[in-house]
C-alpha positions as a Markdown table, in Angstrom:
| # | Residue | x | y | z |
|---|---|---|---|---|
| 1 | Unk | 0.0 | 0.0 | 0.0 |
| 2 | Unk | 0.9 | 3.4 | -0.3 |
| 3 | Unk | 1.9 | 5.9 | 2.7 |
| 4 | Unk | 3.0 | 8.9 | 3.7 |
| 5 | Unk | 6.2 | 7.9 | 5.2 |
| 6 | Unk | 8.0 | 10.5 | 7.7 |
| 7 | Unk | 12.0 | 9.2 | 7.5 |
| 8 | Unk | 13.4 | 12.2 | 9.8 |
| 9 | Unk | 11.8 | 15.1 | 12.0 |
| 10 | Unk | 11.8 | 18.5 | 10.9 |
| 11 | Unk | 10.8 | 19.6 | 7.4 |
| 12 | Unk | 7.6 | 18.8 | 4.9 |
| 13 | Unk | 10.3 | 17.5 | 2.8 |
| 14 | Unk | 10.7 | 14.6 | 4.9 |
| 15 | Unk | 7.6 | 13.2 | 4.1 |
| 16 | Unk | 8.0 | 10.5 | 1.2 |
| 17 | Unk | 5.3 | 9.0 | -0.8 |
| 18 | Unk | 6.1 | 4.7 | -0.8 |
| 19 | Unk | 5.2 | 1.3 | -0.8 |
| 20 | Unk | 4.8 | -0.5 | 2.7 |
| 21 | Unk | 3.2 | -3.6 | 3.8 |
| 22 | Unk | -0.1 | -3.7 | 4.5 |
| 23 | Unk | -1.3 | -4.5 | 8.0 |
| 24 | Unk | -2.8 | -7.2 | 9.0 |
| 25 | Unk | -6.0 | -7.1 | 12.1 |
| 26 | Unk | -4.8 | -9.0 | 15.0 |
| 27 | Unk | -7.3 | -9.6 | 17.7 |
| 28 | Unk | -10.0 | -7.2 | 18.0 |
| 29 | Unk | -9.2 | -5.2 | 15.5 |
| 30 | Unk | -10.2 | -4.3 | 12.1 |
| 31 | Unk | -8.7 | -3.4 | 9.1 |
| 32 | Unk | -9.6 | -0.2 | 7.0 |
| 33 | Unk | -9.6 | 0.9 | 4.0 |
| 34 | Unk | -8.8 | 4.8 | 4.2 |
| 35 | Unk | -10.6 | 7.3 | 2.3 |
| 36 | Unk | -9.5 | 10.7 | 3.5 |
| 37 | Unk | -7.6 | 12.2 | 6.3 |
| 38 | Unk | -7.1 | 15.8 | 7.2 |
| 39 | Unk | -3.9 | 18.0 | 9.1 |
| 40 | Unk | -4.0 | 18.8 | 12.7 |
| 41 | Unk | -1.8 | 21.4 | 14.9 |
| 42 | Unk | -0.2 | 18.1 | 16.4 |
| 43 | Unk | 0.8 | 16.6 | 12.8 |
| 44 | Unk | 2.9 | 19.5 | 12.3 |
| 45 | Unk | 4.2 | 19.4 | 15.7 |
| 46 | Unk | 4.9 | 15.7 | 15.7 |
| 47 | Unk | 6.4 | 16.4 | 12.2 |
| 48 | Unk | 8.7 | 18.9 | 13.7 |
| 49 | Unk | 9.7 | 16.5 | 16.1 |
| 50 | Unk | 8.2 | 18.0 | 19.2 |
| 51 | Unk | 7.4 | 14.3 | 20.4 |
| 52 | Unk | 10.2 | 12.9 | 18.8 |
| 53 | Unk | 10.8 | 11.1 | 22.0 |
| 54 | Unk | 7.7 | 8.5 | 21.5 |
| 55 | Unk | 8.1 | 7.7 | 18.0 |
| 56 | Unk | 10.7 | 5.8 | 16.1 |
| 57 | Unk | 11.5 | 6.7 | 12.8 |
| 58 | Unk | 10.8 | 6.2 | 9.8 |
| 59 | Unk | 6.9 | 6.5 | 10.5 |
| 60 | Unk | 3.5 | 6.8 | 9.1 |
| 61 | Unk | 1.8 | 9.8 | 11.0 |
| 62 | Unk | -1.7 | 11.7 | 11.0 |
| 63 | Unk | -4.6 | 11.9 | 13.8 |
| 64 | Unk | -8.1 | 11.6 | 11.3 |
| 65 | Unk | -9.3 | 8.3 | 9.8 |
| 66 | Unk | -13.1 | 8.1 | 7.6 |
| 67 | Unk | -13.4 | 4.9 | 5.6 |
| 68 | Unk | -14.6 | 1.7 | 5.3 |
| 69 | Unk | -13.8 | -2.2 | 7.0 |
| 70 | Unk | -12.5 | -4.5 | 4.2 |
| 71 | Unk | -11.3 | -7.1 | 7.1 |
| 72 | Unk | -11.9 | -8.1 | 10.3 |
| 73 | Unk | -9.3 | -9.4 | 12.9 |
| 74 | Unk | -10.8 | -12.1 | 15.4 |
| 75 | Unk | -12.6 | -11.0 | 18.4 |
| 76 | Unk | -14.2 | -8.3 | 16.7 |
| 77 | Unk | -18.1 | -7.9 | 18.2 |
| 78 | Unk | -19.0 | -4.3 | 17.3 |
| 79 | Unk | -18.1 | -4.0 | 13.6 |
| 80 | Unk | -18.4 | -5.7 | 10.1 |
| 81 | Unk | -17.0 | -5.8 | 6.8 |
| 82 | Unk | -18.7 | -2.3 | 4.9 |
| 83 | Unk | -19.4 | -0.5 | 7.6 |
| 84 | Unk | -18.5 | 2.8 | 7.0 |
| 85 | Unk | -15.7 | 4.3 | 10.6 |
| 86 | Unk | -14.3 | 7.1 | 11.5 |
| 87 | Unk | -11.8 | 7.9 | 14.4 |
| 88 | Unk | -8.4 | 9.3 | 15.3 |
| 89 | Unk | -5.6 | 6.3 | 15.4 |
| 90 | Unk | -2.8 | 5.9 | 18.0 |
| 91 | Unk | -0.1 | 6.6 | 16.5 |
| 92 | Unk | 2.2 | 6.5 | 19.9 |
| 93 | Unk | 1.3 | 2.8 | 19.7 |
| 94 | Unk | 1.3 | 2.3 | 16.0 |
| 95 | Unk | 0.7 | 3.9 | 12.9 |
| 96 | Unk | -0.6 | 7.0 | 12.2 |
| 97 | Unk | -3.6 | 7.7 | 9.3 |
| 98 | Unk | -1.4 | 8.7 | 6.3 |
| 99 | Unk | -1.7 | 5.4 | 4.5 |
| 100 | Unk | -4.3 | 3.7 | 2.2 |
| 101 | Unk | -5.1 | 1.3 | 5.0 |
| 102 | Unk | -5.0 | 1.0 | 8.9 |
| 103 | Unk | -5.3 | -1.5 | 11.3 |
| 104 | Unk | -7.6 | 0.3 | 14.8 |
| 105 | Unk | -8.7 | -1.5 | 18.1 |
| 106 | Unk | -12.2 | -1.6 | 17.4 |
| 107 | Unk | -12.7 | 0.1 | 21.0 |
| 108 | Unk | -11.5 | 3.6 | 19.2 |
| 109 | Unk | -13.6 | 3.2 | 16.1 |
| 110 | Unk | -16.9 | 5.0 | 15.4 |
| 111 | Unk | -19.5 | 4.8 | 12.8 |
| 112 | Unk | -19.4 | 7.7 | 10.4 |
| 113 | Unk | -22.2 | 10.1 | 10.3 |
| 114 | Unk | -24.3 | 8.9 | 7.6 |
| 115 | Unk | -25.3 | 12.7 | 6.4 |
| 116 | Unk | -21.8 | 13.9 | 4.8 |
| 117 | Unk | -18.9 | 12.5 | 3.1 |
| 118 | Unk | -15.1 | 11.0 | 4.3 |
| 119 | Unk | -13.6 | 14.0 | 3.9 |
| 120 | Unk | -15.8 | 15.8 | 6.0 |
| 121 | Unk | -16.1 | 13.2 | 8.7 |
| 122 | Unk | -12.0 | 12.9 | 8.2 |
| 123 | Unk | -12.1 | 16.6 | 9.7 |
| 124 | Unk | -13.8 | 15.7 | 13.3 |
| 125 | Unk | -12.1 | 12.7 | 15.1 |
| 126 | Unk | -9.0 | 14.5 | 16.8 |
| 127 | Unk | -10.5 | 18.1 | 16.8 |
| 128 | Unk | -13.9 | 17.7 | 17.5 |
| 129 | Unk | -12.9 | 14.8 | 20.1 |
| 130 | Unk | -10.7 | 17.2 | 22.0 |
| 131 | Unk | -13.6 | 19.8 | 21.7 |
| 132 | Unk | -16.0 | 16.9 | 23.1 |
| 133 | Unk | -13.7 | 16.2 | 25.9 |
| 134 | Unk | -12.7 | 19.5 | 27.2 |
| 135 | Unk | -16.9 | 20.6 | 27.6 |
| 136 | Unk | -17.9 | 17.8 | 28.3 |
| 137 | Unk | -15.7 | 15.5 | 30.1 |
| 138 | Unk | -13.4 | 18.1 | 31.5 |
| 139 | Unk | -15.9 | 21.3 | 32.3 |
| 140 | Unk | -19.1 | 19.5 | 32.4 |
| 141 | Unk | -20.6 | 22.9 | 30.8 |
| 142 | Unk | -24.1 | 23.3 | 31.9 |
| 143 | Unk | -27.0 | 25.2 | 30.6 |
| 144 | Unk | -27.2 | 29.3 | 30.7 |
| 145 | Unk | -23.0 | 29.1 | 31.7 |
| 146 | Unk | -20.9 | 31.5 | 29.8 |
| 147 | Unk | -17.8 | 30.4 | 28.3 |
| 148 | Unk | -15.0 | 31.9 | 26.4 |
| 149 | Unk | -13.6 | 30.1 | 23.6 |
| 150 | Unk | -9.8 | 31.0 | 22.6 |
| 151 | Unk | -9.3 | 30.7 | 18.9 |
| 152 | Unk | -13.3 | 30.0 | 17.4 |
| 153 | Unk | -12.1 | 30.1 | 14.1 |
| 154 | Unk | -9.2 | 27.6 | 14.3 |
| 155 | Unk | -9.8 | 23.4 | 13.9 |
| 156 | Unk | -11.0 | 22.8 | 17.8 |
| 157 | Unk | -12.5 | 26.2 | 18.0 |
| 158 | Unk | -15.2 | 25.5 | 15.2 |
| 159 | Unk | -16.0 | 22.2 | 16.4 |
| 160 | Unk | -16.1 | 23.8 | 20.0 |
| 161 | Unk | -18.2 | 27.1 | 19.6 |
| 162 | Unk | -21.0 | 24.3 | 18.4 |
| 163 | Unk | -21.3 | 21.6 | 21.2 |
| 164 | Unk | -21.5 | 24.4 | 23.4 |
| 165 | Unk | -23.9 | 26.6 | 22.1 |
| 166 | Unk | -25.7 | 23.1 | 21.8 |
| 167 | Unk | -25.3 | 22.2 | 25.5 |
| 168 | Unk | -27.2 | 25.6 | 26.2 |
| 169 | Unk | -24.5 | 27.8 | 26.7 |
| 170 | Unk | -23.6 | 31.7 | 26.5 |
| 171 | Unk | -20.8 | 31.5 | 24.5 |
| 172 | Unk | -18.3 | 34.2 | 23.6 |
| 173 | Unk | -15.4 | 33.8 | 20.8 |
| 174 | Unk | -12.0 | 35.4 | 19.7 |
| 175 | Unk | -10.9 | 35.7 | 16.4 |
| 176 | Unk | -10.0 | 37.6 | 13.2 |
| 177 | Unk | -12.8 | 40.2 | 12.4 |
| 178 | Unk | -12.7 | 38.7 | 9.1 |
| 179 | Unk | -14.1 | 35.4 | 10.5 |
| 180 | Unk | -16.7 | 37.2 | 12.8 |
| 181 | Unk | -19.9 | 36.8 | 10.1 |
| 182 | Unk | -18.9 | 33.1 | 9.8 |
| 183 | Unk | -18.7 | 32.6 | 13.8 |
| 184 | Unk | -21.8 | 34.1 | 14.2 |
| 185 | Unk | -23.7 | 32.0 | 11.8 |
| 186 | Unk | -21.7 | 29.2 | 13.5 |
| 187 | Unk | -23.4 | 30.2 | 16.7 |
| 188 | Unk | -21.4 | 32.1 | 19.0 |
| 189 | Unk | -23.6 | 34.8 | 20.7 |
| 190 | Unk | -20.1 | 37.6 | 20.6 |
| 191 | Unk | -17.2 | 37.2 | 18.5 |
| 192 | Unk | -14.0 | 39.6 | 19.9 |
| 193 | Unk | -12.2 | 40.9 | 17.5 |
| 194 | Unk | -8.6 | 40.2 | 19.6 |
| 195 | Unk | -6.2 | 42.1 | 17.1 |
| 196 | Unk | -8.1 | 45.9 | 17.8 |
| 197 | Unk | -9.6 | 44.9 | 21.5 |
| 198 | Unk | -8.9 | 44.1 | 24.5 |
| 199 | Unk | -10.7 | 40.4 | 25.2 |
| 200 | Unk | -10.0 | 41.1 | 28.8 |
| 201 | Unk | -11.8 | 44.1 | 29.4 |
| 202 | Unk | -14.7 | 43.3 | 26.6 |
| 203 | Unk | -15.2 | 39.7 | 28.2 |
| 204 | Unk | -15.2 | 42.1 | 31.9 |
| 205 | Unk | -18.5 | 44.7 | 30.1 |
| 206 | Unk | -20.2 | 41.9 | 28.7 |
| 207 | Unk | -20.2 | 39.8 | 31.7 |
| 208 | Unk | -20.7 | 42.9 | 34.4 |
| 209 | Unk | -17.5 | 41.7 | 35.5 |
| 210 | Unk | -18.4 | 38.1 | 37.1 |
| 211 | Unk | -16.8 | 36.9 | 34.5 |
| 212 | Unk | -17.4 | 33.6 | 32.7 |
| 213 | Unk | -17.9 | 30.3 | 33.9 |
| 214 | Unk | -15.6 | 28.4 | 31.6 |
| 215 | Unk | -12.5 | 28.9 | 29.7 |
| 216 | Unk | -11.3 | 26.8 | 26.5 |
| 217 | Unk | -7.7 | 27.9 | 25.7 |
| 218 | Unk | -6.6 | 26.8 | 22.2 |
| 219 | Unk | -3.6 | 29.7 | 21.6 |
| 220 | Unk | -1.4 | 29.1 | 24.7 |
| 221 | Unk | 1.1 | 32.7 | 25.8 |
| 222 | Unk | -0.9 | 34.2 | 28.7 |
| 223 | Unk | -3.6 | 32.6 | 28.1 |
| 224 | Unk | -3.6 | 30.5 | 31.7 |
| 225 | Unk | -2.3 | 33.6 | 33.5 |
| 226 | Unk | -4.8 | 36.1 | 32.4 |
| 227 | Unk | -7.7 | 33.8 | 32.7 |
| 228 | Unk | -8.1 | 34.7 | 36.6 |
| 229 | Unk | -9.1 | 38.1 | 35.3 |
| 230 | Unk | -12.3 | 36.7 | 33.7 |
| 231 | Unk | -13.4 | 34.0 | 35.8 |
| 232 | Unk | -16.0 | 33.5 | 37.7 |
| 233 | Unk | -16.0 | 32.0 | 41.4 |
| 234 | Unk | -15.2 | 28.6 | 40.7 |
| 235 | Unk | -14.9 | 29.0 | 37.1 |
| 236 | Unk | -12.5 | 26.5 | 35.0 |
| 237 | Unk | -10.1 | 26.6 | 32.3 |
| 238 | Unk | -9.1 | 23.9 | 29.7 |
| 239 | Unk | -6.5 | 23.9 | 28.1 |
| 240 | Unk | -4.8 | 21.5 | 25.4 |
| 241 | Unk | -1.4 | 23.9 | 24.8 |
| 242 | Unk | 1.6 | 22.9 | 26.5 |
| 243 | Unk | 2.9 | 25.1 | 28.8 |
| 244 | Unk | 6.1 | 27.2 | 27.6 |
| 245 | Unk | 6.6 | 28.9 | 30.4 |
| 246 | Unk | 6.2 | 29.5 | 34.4 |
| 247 | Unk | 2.5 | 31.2 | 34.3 |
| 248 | Unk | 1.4 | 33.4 | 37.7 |
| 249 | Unk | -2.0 | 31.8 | 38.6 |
| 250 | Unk | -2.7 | 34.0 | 41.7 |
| 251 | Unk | -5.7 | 35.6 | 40.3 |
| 252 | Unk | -6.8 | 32.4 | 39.4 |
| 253 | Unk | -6.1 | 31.5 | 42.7 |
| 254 | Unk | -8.6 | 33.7 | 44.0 |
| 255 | Unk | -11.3 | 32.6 | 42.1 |
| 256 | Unk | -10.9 | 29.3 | 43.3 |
| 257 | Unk | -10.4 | 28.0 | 40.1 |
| 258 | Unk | -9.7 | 24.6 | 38.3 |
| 259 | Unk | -7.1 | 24.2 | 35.5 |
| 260 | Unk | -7.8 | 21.4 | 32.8 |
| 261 | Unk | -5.1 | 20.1 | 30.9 |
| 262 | Unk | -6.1 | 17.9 | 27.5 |
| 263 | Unk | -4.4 | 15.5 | 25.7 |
| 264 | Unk | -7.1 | 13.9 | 23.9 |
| 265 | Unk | -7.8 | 10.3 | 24.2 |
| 266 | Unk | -9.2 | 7.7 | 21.3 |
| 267 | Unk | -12.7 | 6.5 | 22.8 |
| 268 | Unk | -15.9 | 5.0 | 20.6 |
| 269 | Unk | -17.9 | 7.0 | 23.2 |
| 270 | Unk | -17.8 | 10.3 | 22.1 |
| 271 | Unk | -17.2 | 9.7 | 18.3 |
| 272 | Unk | -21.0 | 8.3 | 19.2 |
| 273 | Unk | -21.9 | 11.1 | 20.6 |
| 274 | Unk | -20.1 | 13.1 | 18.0 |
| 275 | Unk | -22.2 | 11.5 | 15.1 |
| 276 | Unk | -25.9 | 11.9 | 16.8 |
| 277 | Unk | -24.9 | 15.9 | 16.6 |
| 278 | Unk | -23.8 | 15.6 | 13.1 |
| 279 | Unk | -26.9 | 13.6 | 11.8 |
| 280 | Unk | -29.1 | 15.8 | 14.2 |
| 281 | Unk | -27.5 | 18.8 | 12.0 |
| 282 | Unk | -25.7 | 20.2 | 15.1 |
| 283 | Unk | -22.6 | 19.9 | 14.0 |
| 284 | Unk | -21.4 | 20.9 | 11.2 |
| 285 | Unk | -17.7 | 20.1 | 9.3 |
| 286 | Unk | -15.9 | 22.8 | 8.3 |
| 287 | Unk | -14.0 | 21.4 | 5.0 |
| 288 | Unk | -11.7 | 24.7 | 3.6 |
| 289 | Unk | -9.1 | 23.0 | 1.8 |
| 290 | Unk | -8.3 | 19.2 | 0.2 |
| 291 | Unk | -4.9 | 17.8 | -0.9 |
| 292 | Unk | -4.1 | 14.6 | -2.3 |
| 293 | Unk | -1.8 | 12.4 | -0.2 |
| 294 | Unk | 1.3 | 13.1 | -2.3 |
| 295 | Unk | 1.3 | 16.7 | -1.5 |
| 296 | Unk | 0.9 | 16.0 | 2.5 |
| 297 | Unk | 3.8 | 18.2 | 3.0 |
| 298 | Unk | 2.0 | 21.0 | 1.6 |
| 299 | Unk | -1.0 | 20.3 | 3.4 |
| 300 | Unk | 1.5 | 20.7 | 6.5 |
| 301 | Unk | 2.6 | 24.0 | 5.4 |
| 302 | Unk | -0.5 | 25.6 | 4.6 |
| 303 | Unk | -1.5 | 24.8 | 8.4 |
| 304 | Unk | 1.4 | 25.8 | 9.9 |
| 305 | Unk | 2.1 | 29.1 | 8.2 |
| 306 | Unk | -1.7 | 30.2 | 8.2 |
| 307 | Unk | -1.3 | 33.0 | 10.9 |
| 308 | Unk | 0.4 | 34.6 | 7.4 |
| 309 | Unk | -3.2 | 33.7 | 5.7 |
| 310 | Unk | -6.0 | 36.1 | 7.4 |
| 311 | Unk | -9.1 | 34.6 | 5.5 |
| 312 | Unk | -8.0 | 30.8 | 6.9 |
| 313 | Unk | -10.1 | 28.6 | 8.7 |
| 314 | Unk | -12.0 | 25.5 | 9.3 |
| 315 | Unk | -10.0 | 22.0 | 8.5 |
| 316 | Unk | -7.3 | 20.8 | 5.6 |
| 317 | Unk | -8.9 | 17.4 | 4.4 |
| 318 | Unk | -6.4 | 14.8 | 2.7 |
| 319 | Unk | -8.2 | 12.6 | 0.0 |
| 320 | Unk | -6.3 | 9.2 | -0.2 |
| 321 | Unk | -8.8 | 7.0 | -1.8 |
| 322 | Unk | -8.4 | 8.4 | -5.0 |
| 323 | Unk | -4.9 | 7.5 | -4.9 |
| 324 | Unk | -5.5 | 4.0 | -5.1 |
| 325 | Unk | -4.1 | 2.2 | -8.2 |
């Protein structure tokens, strides 16, 4: 089969398009035949060799599978041969989703939403898994809280500013103004414009400064530092950026606050739940871009370098069916 093959860390140019063996399903797993993938913040970052430390190289990486069973290892109780999957592989323990076929645990697989393509579900398994986690695993948001979500137009912001806003919350947004229209019309109730305001002080006005009940930090900087300025007694941040730096918490402190911190984890669970809001039309994939799987490492690049790209957002898809010979 074919793969995106990663032979050292560092540049796009690493990546090189080859023949490997196709896997085999051991027990209780299945075997799938991959139609698309998409690019995540931590493909580029495992690219880079940021976690170079739990990988051996060469390796096939990439956190988004949607596509179908062709076999089924023994064991197997959940899933048959056609059914349609989606999920986000473990590539510390394995391979990653840059290939034309992948062998999962059947315990991390989901069916796809039956209401939009691979490419589109190939957009929600890391992102909108992490976005799942930190509300609702993490926060446990209720109805009529107020949250503030870091980064709405990025790939867990999107995903993010609509299970909230489902769950019944208030929920407040930073971005580009160039991406305000579209946040709205995703469903955040105010969109700060964080280039020309102050989020701080806007977040302070809107809330009559009790400040919000939940935080979702996407951008990392000062983001855990400043957050005790605009919560709420007892509020919570979560967070899935590593931390860079010693951060003062002592406002935070002070509002008896809780600190999250996200490193997603593969679960059928909430790719479940993830598919009753997309066939309920709650949740919506946000597909901006495709690239084959020969031109992964532009794919890579367009992510990385998008802060350069104002009018960027919403997911990079990778179609690998079509590559098939």
């Amino acid at each position: 089969m074919k793969a995106a093959l990663l032979e050292q860390f560092g540049s796009i140019e690493n990546f090189k398009i080859t023949e490997v063996s196709r896997p085999k399903p051991q027990f209780r797993e299945v075997l799938v035949e991959v139609y698309a993938s998409s690019v995540n913040t931590l493909d580029y970052q495992v690219r880079r060799g940021d976690y170079k430390n739990e990988l051996a190289l060469p390796v096939i990486t990439g956190h988004d599978i949607s596509g179908v069973i062709v076999e089924i290892g023994p064991g197997v109780q959940n899933f048959k041969i056609g059914d349609e999957v989606y999920y986000s592989p473990e590539i510390f323990n394995g391979q990653g989703s840059y290939a034309q076929y992948h062998c999962a645990e059947e315990s991390i697989v989901g069916l796809k939403p039956v209401n939009i393509t691979h490419l589109e579900a190939a957009t929600l398994p890391l992102a909108a898994g992490t976005a799942w986690e930190m509300l609702v695993s993490r926060a446990q948001l209720k109805i009529n809280q107020t949250i503030l979500i870091h980064g709405g137009a990025g790939g867990v912001g999107i995903p993010a500013i609509q299970i909230a806003k489902e769950m019944g919350a208030r929920v407040m947004t930073t971005a580009r103004k160039i991406h305000h229209t579209f946040l709205l019309e995703l469903g955040a109730d105010y969109v700060i414009d964080y280039e020309n305001e102050d989020y701080i002080e806007v977040i302070n006005q809107l809330t009559a400064y009790k400040g919000v009940d939940v935080i979702i930090d996407t951008i990392g900087g000062n983001t855990l530092s400043d957050s005790g300025k605009i919560l709420s007694q007892f509020g919570q941040v979560v967070t899935l950026v590593d931390i860079e730096k010693p951060q003062n918490l002592i406002e935070a402190w002070g509002k008896n606050a809780t600190y999250h911190f996200v490193f997603t984890r593969q679960n059928r669970n909430k790719l479940d739940e993830l598919t009753k809001l997309v066939e309920r039309g709650k949740l919506k994939p946000i597909l901006t871009k495709v690239f084959p799987l020969a031109e992964i490492g532009k794919a890579h690049d367009l992510l990385e370098t998008k802060a350069t790209e104002k009018d960027f957002y919403g997911k990079i898809g990778i179609a690998i069916k079509q590559e098939h010979d």
